[in-house]
VONULUM-131667 format. One record per residue: z negated, x, y negated of N, C-alpha, C, O in turn; residue number from 1; residue in three letters. Coordinates in Angstrom, 2 decimals. Layout:
REC      nw      nu      nv     caw     cau     cav      cw      cu      cv      ow      ou      ov  nr rest
REC       Z       X       Y       Z       X       Y       Z       X       Y       Z       X       Y NUM  Ala
...
//
This chain:
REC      nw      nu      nv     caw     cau     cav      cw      cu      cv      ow      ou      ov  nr rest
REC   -3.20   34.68  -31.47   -3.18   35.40  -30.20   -3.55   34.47  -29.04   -2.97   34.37  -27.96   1  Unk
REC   -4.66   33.80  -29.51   -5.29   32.48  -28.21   -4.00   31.57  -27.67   -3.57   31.20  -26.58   2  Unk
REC   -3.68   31.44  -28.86   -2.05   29.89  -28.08   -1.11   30.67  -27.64   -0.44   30.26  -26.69   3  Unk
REC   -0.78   32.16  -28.31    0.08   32.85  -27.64    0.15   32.89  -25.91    1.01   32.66  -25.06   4  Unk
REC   -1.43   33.34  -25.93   -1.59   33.55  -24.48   -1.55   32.27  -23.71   -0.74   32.18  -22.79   5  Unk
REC   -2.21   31.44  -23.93   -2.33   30.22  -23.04   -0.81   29.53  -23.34   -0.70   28.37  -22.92   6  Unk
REC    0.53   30.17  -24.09    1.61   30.01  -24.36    2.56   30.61  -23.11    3.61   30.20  -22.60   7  Unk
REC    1.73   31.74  -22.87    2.14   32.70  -21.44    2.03   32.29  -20.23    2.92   32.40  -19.39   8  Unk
REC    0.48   31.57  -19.96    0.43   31.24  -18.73    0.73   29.87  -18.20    0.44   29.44  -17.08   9  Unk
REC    1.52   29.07  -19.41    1.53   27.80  -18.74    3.17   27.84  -18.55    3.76   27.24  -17.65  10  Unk
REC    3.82   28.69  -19.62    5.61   28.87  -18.88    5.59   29.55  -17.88    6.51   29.45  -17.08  11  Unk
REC    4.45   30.46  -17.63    4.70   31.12  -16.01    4.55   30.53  -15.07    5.01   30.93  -14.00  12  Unk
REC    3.65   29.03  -15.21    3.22   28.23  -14.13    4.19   26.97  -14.54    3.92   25.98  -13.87  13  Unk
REC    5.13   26.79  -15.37    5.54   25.66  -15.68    7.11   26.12  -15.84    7.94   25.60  -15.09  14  Unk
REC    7.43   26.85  -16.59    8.56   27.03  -17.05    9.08   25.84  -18.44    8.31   25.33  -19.25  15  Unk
REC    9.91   25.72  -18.41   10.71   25.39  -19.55   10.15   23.27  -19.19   10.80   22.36  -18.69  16  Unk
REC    9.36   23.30  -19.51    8.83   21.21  -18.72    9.75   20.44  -19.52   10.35   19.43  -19.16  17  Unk
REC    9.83   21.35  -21.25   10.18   20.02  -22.41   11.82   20.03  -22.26   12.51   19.59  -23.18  18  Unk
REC   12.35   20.50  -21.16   13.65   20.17  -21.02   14.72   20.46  -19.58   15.85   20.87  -19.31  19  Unk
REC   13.24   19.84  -18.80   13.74   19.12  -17.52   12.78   18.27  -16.74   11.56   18.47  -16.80  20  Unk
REC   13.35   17.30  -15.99   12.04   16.84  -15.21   11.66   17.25  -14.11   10.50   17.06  -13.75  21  Unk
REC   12.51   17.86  -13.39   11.75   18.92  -11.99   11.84   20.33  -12.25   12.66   20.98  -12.90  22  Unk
REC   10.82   20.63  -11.60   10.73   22.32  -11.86   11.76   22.95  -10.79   12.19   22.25   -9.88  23  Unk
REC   12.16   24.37  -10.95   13.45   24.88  -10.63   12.32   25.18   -9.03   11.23   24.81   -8.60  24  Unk
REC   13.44   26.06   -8.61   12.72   26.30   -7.19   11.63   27.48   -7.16   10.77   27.56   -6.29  25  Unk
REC   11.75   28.20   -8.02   11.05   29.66   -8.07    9.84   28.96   -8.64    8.81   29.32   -8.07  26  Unk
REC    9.70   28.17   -9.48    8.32   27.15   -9.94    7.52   26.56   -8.48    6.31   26.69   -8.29  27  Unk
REC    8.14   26.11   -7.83    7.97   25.51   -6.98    7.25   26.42   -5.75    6.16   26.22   -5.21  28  Unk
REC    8.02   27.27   -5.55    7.75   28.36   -4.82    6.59   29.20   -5.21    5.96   29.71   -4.28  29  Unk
REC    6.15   29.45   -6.63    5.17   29.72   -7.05    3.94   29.03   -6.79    2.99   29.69   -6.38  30  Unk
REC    3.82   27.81   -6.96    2.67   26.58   -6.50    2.63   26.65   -5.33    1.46   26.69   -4.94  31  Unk
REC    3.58   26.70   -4.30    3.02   26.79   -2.85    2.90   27.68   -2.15    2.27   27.71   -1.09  32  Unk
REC    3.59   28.66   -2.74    3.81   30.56   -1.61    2.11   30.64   -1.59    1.40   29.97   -2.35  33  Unk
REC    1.74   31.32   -0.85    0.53   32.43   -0.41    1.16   33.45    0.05    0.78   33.88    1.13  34  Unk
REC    2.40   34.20   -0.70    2.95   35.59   -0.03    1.94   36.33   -0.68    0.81   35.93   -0.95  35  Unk
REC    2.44   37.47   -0.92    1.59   38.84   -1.76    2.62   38.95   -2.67    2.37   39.70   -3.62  36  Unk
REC    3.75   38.40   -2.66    4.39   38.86   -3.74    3.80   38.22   -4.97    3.56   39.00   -5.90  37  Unk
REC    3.44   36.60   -5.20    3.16   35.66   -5.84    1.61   35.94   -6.33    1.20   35.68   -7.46  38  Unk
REC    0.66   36.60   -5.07   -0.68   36.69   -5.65   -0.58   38.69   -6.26   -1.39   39.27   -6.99  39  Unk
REC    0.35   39.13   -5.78    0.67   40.70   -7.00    0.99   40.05   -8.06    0.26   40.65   -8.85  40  Unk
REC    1.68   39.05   -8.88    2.47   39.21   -9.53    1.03   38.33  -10.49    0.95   38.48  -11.71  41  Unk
REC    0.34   37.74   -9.98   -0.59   36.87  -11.13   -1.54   37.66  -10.96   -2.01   37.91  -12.07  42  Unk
REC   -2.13   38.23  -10.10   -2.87   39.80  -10.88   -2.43   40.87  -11.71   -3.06   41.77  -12.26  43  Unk
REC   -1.29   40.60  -11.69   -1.07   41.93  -12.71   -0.65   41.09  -13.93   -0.68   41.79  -14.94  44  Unk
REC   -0.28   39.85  -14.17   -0.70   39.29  -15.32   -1.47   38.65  -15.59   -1.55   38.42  -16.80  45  Unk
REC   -2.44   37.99  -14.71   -3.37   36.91  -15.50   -4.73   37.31  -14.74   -5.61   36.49  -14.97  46  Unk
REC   -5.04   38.11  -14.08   -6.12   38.76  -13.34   -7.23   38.82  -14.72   -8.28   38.17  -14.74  47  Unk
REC   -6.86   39.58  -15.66   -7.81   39.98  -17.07   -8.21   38.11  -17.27   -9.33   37.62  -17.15  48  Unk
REC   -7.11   37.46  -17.53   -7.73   36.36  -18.00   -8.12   35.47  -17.50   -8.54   34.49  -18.11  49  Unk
REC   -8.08   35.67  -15.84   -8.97   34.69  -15.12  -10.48   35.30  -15.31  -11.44   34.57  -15.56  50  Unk
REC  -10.57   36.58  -15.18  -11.34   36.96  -15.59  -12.53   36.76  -16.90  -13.73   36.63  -16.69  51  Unk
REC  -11.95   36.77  -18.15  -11.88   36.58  -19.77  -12.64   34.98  -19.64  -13.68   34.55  -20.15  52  Unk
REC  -11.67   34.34  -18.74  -12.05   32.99  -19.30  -13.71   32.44  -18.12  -14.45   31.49  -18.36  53  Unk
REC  -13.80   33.23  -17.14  -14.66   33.05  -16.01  -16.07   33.46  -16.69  -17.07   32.82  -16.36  54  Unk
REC  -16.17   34.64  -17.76  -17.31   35.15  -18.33  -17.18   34.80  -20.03  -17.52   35.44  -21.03  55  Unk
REC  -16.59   33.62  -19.86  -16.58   32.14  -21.23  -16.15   32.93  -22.71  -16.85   32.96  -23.72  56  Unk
REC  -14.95   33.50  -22.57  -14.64   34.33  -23.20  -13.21   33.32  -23.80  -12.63   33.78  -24.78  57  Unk
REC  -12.98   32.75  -23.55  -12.02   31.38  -23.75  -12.33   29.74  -24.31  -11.57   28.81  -24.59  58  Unk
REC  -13.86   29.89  -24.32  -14.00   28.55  -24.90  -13.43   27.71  -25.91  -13.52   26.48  -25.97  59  Unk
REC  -12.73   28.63  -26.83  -12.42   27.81  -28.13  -10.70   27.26  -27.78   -9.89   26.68  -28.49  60  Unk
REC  -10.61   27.76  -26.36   -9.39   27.37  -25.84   -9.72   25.34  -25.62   -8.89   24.43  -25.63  61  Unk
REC  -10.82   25.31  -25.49  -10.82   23.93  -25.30  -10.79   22.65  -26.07  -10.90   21.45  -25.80  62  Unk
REC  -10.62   23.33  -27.09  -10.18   22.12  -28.26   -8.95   21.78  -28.41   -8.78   21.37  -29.56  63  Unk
REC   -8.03   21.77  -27.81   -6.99   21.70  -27.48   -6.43   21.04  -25.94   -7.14   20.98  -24.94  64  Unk
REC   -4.88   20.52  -26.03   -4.77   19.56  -24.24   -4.14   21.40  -23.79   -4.66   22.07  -22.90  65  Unk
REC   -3.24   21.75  -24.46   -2.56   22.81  -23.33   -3.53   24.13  -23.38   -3.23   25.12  -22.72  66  Unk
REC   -4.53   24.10  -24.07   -5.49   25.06  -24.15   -6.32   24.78  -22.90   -6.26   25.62  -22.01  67  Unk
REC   -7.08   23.72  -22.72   -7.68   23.21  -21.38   -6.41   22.97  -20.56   -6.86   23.05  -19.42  68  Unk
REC   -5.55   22.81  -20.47   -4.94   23.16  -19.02   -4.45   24.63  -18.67   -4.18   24.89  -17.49  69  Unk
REC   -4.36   25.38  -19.42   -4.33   26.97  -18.95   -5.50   27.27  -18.86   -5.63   28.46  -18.57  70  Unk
REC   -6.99   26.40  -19.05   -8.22   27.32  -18.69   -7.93   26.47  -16.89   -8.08   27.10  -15.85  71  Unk
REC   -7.56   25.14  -16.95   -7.71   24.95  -15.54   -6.65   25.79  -14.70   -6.80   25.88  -13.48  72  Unk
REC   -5.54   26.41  -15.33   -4.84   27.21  -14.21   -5.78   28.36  -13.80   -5.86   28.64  -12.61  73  Unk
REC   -6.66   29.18  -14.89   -7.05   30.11  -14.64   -8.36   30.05  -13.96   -8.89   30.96  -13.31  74  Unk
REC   -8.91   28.64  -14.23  -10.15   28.48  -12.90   -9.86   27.70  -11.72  -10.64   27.76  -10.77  75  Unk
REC   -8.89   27.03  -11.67   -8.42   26.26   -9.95   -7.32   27.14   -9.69   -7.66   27.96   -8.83  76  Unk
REC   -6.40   27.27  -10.00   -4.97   27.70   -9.23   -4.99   28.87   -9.06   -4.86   29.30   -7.91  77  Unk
REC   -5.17   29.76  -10.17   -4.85   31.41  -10.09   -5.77   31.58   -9.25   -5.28   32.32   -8.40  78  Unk
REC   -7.11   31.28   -8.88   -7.90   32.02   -8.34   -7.63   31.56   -6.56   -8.03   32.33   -5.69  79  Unk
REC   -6.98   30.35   -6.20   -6.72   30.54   -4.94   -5.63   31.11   -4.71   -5.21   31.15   -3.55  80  Unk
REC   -4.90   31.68   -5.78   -3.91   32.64   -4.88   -4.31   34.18   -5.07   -3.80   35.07   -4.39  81  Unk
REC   -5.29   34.41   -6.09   -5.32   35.80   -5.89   -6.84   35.93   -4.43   -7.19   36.95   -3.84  82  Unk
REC   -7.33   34.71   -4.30   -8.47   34.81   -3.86   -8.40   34.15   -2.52   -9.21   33.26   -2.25  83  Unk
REC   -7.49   34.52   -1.67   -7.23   33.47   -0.84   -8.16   33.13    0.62   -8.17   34.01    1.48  84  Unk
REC   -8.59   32.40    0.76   -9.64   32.99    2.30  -10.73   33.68    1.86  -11.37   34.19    2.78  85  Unk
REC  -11.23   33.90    0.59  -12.22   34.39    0.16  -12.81   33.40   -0.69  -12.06   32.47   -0.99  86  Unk
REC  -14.20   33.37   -1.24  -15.56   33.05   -1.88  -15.16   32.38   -3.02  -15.26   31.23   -3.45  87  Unk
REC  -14.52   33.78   -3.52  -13.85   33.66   -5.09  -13.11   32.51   -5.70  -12.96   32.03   -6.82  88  Unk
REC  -12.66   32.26   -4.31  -11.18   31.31   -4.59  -11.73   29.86   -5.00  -10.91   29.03   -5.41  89  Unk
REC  -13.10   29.52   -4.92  -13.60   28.00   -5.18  -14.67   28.48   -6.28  -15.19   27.63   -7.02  90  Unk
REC  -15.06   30.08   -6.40  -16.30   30.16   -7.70  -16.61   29.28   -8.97  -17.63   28.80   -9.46  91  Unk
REC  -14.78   29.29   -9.43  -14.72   28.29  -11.02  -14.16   26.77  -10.91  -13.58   26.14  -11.80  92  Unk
REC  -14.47   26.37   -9.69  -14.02   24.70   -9.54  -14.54   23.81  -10.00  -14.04   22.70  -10.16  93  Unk
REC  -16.37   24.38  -10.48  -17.18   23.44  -11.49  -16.43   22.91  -12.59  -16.21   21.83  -13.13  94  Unk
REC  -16.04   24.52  -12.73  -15.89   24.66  -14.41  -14.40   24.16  -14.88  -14.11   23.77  -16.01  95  Unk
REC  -13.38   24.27  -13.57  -12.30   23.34  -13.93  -12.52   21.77  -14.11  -12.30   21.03  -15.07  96  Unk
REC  -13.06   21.54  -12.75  -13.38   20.09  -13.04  -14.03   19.48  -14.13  -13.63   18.39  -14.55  97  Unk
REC  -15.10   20.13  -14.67  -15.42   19.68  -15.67  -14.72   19.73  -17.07  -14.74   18.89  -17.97  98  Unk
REC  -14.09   21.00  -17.03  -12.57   21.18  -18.31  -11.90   19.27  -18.14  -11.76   18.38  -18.99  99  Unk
REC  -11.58   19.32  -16.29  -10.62   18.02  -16.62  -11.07   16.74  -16.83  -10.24   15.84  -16.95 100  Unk
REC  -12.41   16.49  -16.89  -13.57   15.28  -17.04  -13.41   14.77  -18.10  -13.17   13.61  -18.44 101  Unk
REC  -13.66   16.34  -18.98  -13.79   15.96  -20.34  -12.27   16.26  -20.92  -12.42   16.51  -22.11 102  Unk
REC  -11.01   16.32  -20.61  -10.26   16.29  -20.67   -9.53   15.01  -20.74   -8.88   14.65  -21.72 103  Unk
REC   -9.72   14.24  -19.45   -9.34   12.83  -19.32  -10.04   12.00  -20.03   -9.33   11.15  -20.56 104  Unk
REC  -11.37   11.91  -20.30  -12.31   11.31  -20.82  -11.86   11.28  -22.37  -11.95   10.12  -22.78 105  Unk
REC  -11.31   12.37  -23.58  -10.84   12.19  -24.56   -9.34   11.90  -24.81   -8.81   11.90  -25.92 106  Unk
REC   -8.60   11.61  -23.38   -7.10   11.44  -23.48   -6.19   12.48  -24.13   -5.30   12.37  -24.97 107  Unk
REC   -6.80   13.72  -23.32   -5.92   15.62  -23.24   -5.10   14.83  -22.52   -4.06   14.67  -23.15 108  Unk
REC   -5.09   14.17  -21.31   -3.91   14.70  -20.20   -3.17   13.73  -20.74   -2.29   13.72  -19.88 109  Unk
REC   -2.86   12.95  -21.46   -1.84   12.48  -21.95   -0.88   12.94  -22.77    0.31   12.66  -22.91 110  Unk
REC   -1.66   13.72  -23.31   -1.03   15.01  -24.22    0.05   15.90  -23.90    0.66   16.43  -24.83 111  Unk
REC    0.41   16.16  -22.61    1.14   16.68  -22.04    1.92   16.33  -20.94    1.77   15.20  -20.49 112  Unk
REC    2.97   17.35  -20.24    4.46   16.38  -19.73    3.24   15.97  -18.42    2.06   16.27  -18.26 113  Unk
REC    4.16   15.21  -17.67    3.90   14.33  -16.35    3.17   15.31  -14.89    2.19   15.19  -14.15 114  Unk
REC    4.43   16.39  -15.08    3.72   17.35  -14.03    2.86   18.58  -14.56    2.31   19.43  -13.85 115  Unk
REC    2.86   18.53  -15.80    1.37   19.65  -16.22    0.18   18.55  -15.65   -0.96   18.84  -15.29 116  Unk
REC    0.75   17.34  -15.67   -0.80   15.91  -15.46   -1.26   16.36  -14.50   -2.47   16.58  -14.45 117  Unk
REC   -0.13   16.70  -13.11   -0.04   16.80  -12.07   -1.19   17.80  -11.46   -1.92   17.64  -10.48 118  Unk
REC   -1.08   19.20  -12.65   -2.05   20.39  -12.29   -3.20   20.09  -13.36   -4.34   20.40  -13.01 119  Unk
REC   -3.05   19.62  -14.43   -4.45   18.89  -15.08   -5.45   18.14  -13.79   -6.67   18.27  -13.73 120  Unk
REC   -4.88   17.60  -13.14   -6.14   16.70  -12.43   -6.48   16.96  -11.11   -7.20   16.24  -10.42 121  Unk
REC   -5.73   18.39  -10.64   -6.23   19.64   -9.25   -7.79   19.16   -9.32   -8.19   18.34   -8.50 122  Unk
REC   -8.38   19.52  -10.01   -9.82   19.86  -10.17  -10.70   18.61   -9.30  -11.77   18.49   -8.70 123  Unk
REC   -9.52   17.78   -9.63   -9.96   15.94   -8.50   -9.77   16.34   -7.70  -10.67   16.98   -7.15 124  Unk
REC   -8.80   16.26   -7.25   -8.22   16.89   -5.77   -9.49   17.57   -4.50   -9.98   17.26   -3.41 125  Unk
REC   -9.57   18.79   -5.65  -10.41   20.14   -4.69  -11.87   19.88   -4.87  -12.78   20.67   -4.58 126  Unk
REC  -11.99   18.67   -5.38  -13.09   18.66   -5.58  -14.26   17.77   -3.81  -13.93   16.76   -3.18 127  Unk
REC  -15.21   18.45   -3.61  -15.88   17.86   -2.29  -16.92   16.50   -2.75  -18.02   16.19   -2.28 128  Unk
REC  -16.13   15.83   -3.85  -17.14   14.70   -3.91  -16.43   13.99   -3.84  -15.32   14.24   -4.29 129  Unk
REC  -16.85   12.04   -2.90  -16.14   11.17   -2.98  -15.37   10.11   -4.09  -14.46    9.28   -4.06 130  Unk
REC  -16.26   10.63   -5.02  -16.18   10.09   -6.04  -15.07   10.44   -6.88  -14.35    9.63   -7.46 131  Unk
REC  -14.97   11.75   -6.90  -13.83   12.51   -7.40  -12.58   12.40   -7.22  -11.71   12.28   -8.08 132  Unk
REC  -12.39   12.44   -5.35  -11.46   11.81   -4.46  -10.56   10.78   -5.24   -9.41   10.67   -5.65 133  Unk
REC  -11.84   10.03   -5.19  -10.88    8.77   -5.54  -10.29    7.90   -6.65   -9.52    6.93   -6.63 134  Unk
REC  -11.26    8.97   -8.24  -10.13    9.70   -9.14   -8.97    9.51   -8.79   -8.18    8.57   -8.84 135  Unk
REC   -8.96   10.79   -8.32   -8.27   12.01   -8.06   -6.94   10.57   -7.75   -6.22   10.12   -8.64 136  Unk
REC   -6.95   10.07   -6.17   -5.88    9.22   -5.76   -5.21    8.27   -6.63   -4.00    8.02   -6.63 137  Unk
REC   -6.39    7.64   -7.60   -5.38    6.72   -8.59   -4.99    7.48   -9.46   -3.89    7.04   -9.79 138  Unk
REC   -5.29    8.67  -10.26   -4.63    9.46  -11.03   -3.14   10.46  -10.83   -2.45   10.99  -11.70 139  Unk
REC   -2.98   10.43   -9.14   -1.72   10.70   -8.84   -1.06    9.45   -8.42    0.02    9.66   -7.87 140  Unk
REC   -1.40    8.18   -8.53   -0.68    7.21   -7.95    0.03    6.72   -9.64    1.13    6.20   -9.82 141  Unk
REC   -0.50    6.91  -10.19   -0.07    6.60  -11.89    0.68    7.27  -12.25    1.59    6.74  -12.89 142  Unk
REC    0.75    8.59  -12.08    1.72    9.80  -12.35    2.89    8.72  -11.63    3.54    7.93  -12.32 143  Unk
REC    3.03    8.81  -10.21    4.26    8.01   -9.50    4.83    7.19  -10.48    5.84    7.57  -11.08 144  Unk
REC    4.15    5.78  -10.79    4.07    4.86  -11.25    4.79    5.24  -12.47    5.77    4.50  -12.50 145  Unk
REC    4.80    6.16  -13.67    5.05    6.60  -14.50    6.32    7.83  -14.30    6.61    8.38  -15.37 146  Unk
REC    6.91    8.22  -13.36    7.72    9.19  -13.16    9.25    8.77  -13.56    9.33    7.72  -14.19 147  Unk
REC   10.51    9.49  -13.26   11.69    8.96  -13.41   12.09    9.49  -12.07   11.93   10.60  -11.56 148  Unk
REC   12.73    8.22  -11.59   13.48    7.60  -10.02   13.36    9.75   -9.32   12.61   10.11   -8.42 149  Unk
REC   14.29   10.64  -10.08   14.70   11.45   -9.58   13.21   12.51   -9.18   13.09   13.39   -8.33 150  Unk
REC   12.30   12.02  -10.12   11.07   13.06   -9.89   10.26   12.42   -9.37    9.17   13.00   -9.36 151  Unk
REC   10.25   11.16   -8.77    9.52   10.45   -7.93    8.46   10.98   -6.17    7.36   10.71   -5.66 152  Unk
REC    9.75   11.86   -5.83    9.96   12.38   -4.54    8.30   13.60   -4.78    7.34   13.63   -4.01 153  Unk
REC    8.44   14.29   -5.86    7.46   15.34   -6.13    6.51   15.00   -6.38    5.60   15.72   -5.97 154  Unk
REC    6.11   13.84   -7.13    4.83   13.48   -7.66    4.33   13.06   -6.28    3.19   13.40   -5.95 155  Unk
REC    5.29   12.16   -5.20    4.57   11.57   -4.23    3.96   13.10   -3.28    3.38   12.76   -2.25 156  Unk
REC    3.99   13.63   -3.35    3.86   14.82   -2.32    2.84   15.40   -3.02    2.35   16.39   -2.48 157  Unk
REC    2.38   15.05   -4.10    0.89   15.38   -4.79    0.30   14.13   -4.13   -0.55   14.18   -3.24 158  Unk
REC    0.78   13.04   -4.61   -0.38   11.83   -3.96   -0.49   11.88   -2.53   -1.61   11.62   -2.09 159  Unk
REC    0.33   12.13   -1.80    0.03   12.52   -0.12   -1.03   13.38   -0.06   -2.03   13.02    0.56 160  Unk
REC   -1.01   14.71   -0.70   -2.35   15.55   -0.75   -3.16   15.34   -1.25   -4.10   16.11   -1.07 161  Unk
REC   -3.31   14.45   -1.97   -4.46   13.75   -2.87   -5.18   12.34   -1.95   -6.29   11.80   -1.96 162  Unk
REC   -3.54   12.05   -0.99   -4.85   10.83    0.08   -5.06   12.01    1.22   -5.91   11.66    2.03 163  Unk
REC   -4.70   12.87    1.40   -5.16   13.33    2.89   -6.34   13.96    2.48   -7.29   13.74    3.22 164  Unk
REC   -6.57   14.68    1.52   -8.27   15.01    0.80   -9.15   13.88    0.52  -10.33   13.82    0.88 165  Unk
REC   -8.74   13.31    0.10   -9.66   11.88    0.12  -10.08   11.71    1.47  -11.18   12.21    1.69 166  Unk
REC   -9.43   11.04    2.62   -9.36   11.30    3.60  -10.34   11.98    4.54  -11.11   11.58    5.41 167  Unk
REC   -9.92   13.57    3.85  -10.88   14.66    4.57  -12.83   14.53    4.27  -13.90   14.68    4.85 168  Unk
REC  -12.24   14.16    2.95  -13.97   14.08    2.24  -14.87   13.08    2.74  -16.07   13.06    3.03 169  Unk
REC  -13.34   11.74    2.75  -14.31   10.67    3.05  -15.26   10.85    4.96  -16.35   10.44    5.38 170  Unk
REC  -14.05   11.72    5.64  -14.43   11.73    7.32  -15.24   12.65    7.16  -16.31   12.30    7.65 171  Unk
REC  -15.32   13.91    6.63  -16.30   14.76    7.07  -17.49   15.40    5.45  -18.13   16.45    5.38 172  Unk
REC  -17.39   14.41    4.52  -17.89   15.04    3.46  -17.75   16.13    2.37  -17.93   16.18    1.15 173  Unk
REC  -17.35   16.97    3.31  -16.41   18.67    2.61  -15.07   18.68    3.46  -14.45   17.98    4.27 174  Unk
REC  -14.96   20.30    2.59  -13.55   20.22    3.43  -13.25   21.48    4.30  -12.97   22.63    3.94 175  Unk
REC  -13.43   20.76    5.96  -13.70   22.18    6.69  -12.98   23.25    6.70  -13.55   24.29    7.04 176  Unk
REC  -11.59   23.30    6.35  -11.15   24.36    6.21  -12.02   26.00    5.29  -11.78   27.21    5.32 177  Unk
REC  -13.03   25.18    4.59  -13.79   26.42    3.41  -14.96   26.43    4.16  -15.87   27.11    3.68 178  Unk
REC  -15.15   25.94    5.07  -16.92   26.02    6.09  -16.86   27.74    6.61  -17.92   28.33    6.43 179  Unk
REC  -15.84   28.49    7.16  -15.61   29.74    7.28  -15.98   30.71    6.50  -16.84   31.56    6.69 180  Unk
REC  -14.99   30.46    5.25  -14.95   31.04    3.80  -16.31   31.10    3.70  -16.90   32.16    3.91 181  Unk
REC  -17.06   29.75    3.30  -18.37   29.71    2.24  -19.48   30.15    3.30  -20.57   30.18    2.75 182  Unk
REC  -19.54   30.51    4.65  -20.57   30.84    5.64  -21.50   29.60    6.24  -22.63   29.62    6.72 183  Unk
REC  -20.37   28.27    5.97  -21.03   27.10    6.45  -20.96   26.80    8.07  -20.00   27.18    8.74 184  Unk
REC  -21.94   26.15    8.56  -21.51   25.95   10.16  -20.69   25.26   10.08  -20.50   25.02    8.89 185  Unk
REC  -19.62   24.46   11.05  -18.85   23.80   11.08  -19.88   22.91   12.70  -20.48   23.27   13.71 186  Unk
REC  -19.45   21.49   11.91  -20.24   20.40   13.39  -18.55   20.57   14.21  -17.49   21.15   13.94 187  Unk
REC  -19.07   19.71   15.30  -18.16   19.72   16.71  -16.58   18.60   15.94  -15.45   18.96   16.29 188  Unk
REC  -16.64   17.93   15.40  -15.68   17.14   14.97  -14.66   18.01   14.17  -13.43   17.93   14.16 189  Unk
REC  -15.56   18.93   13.43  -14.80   19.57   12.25  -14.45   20.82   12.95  -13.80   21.58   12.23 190  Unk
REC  -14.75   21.33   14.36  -14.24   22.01   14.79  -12.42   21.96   15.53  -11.48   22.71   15.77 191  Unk
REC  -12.88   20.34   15.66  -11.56   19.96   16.52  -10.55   19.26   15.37   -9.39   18.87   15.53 192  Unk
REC  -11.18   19.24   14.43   -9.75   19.17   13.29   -9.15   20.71   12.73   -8.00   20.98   12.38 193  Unk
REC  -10.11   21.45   12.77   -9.69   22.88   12.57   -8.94   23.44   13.44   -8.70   24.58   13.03 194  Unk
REC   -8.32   23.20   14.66   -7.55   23.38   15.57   -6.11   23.58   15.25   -5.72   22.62   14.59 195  Unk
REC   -5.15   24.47   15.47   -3.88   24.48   15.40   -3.76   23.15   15.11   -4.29   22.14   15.57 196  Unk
REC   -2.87   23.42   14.15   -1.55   22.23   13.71   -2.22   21.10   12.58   -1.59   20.05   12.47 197  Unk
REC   -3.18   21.23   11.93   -3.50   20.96   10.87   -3.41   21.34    9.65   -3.57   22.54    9.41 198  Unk
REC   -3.10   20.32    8.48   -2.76   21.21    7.26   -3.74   21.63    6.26   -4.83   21.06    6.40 199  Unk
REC   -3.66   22.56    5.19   -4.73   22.92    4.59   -4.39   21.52    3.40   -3.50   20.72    3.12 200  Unk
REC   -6.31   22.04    2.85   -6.09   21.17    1.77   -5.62   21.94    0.07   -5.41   21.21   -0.90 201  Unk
//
């Protein structure tokens, strides 16, 4: 029943990987929409198991690479789209990051295709430490490095968001866009990057 499920949520977030190298557009569209259609549609299927796995009801999912990367969909990704602009949406980022620590650390993310790597190592990304950051940047610069000519274009557009967070962490420490969200003040600098026409992280 366990691989079944974590069988469910990684073709819903992946689709068919072992027999193409870019994801179709509706994949795509899934990873970046913030409509309501996209955050209805992963509450009414994976709501229970973001849930399930948040009150450690999934652990034995982690002996496994695609077992720990459907616990990291269900603690980084699902929860910023069902949780968007809210609290919720960063609650299990410990607990991803640390899924992908010890993930990389026993050579999981090798285990799997190029762009599951891609959402294996989010947890760098979103993470507000510098240290992580910069992970995070050589671990999408390797993905590149490792891609084919035609899927090149996608991986780089992870490493762009992976230096502009770096970036953000390194100029202001966190990342002001969540100073709102989490009830943090925002200083005068981080007010004037929060200004129209900036992108999220």
């Amino acid at each position: 029943m366990s691989e079944a499920r974590q069988e469910d949520i990684l073709h819903y977030w992946f689709g068919n990987v072992e027999s193409t190298v870019l994801p179709t557009k509706n994949r795509q569209h899934i990873w970046t929409s913030r409509d309501d259609e996209v955050r209805d549609e992963i509450k009414n299927l994976f709501l229970d198991d973001v849930n399930k796995a948040r009150a450690g009801k999934y652990q034995d999912w982690e002996d496994n690479p695609k077992g720990i990367l459907a616990l990291i969909l269900l603690f980084d990704q699902f929860p910023r789209k069902l949780y968007d602009a809210e609290t919720e949406a960063y609650e299990s980022d410990q607990k991803a990051l640390n899924l992908c620590l010890q993930g990389v650390e026993i050579g999981h993310d090798h285990n799997v295709s190029l762009v599951e790597r891609a959402f294996f190592y989010c947890p760098l990304m979103h993470s507000e430490s510098m240290e992580m950051q910069s992970i995070s940047v050589r671990a999408y610069q390797m993905l590149i490095d490792l891609s084919f000519p035609e899927a090149r274009a996608m991986f780089d557009t992870f490493f762009q968001q992976a230096s502009k967070n770096y970036d953000l962490i390194k100029q202001f420490n966190r990342f002001p866009e969540r100073n709102a969200i989490m009830g943090r003040a925002s200083t005068e600098p981080e007010l004037n990057y929060l200004k129209p026409g900036h992108g999220n992280e």
